[in-house]
C-alpha positions in Angstrom: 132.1 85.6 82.1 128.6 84.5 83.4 126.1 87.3 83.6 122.8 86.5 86.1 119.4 88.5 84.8 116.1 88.0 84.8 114.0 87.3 81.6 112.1 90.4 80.1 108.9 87.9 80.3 109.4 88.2 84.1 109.5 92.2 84.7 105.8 93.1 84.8 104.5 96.8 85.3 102.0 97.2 88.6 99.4 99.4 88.3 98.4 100.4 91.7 95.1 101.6 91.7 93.9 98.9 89.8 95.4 96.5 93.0 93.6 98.5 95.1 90.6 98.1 93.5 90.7 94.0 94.5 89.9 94.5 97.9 88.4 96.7 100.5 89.4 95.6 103.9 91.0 97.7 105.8 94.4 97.3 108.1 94.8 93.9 105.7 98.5 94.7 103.7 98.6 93.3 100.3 102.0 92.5 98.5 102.6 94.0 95.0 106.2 94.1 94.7 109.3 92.6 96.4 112.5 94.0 96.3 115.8 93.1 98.3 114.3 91.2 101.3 111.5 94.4 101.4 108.1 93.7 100.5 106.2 96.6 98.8 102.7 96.9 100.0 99.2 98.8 99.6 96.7 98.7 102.3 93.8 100.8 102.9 93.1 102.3 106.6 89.9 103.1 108.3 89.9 104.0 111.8 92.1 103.3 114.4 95.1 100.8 114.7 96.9 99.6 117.3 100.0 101.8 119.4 102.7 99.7 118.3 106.6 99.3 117.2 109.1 97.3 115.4 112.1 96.3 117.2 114.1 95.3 114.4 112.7 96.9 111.3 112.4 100.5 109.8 108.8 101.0 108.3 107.8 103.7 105.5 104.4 105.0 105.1 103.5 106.8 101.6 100.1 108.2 101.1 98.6 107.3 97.6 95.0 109.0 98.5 93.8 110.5 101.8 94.9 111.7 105.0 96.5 109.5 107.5 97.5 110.1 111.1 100.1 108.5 112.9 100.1 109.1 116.8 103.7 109.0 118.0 104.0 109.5 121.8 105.1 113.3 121.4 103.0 114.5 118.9 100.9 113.2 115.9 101.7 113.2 112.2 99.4 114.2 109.1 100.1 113.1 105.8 98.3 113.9 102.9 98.8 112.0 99.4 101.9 112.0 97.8 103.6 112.3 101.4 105.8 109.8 103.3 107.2 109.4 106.7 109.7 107.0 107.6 109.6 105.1 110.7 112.4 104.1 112.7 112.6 101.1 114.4 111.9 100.7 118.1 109.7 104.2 117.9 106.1 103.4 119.3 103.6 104.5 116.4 99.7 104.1 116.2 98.1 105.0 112.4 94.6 106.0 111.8 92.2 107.3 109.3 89.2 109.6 109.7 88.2 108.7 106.2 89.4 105.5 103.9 92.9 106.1 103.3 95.3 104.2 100.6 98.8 103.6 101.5 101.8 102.0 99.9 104.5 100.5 102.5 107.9 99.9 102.6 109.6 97.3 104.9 111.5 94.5 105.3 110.0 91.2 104.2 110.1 89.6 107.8 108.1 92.9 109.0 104.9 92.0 110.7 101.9 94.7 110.4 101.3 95.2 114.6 104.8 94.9 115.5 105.3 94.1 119.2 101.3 93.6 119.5 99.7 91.2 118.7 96.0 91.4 118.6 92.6 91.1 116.3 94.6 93.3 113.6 97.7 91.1 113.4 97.6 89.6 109.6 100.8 87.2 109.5 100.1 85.2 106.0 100.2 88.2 103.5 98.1 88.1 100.2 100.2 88.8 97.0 98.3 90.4 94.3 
């Protein structure tokens, strides 16, 4: 019998806040983690986005520090750290941040930050930190 695993010297720990640390644009995903074809991000928001959606993907928001908004076209969500929304594909979304706000995201690796929109904000070549 042939067992498939990866070496110990290849499962690493990620401290997050210390990845956030390395940058300080905002709307600008970073990749810290990959997982069954989903890519684990942190990004940090500042403002407004763009009203957007994903026709193909599901996309989860967590809130690691701050308040973030996300304007759906019935009503508008408010997160505070340590919350998370998931949001289904094909619904229209629009984030945004009164203040700087760090977020961890969860979606699939082919997942592309402005959805059907593609504008200023649209970051298609990821940085992995």
């Amino acid at each position: 019998m042939e067992f498939n695993f990866k070496s110990e010297m290849e499962i690493n720990k990620v401290n997050v806040q210390s990845k956030l640390n390395t940058f300080n644009e905002y709307w600008t995903p970073k990749i810290v983690g990959e997982l069954n074809n989903q890519f684990v991000k942190i990004a940090k928001f500042k403002g407004e986005f763009v009203m957007h959606k994903h026709e193909q993907e599901d996309e989860l928001f967590y809130v690691i520090n701050g308040k973030l908004f996300i304007e759906l076209i019935d009503k508008t969500l408010e997160l505070n750290s340590g919350e998370f929304v998931i949001i289904p594909k094909g619904i229209e979304h629009k984030p945004y941040a009164h203040e700087e706000v760090s977020v961890m995201l969860f979606e699939p690796a082919s997942t592309l930050n402005t959805g059907n929109t593609e504008n200023e904000l649209t970051v298609s070549d990821l940085d992995k930190i």
